[in-house]
Steps between C-alpha positions, in 0.01 A plus 500: 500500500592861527758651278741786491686577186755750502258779720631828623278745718638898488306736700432866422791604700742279304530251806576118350205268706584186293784437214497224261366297717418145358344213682263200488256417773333151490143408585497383902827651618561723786752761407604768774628792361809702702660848472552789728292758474481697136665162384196477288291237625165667542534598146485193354277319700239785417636460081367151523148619520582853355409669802851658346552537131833415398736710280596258255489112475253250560326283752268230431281288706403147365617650155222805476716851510423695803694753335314517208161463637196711536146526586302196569830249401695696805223464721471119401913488569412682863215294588775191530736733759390569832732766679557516883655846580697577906193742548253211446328763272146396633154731539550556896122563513416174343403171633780221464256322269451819288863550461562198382243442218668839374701219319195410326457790321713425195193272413234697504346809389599839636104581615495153681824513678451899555144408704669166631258288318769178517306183433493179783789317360722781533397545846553140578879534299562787690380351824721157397774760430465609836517172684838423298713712699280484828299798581145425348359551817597887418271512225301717595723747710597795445837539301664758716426299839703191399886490572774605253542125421160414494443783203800393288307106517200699374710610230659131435094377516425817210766345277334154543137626466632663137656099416815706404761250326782728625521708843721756529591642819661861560696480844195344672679423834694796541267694726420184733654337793676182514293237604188655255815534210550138522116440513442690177778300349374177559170593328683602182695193511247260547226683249831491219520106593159367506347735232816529257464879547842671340595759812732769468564661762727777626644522835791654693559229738802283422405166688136507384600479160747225548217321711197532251634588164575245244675730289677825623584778222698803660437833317779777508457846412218339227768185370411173569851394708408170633252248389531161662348234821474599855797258513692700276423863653810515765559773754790591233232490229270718710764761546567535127155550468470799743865613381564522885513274826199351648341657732353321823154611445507365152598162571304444790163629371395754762206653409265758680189473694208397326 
């Protein structure tokens, strides 16, 4: 269960991310997060794991403070969250296999992990990890010759390698096409179905959140302005939410070219 009570992000520049937002987020769901752009979304995906501090407030993930936390009890609360950022965020020099035993690293000591010195079982995890969304035979490849699809599933595989309880994912489709979008979709789906994995994700595209979210919450200028089912989140609904009329490319889910 993650928890926000009553959190607010300022930055320096006296720009509002989030305000008084509160919300509960139960173990196994698959909540899509919506907004236009500045709307705040980014913000507190990345507060969950305090990749952002917040300004005031609290969040809370199976009842330990991530606000309050420190040292070796916030790298404990960070071991549980894998993140999966649009860039894919991965060491382009790096085997597949490498990259994704990176998620091991919360487990071990920084001279092990800094000489790669990962023992067989997290190979075979990370190897298993692999073969979950469908590229193991990549292994061993280098990260920057696989496809922009194929490195956000090395990503997805990283998350799985770390045995993260909750998987957060920053925009992760928005730089792919749409056949590879849908792809990377399923595998979030079915990895939040069979391993009870909470999965928040953020995205831009209108119908992919009806299609794959179980829970939509719309963010507006850092206000929580719609919290309900895929059911529930109308073209009406939508258009509250982005305080202006759909646009085509929104609803349709048009990416770019992976």
């Amino acid at each position: 269960m993650i928890t926000f009570e009553n959190v607010s992000k300022t930055y320096p520049n006296g720009t509002a991310g989030l305000r008084n937002v509160n919300l509960t987020i139960h173990e196994g769901e698959l909540v899509v997060i919506v907004g236009s752009s500045g709307a705040g979304k980014s913000t507190l995906l990345r507060s969950i794991n305090r990749l952002n501090d917040i300004s005031a407030g609290e969040i809370k993930v199976n009842g330990k403070s991530v606000t309050r936390a420190t040292g070796s009890e916030l790298r404990r609360i960070r071991r549980d969250i894998g993140m999966i950022f649009q860039s894919f965020n991965l060491v382009k020099r790096s085997t597949v296999l490498r990259n994704v035993l990176s998620g091991r690293v919360g487990y071990h000591s920084t001279f092990k992990t800094m000489f790669g010195l990962f023992p067989k079982e997290d190979v075979e995890l990370s190897l298993h990890a692999l073969e979950r969304v469908n590229i193991r035979e990549k292994a061993y490849i280098r990260s920057d010759q696989l496809s922009g699809g194929q490195q956000q599933r090395v990503s997805i595989a990283r998350a799985l390698a770390q045995e993260a309880r909750i998987i957060l994912a920053d925009e992760p489709v928005a730089s792919l096409d749409p056949l590879t979008t849908r792809q990377v979709m399923d595998d979030l789906k079915r990895i939040n179905q069979e391993m009870n994995i909470t999965t928040i994700i953020n995205l831009h595209f209108i119908d992919l959140a009806r299609e794959y979210a179980t829970r939509i919450i719309g963010l507006r200028a850092g206000e929580v302005v719609f919290d309900g089912t895929p059911a529930e989140a109308t073209d009406q609904v939508f258009a509250e939410i982005y305080g202006r009329p759909i646009q085509k490319d929104e609803l349709l889910g048009v990416g770019g070219v992976s």
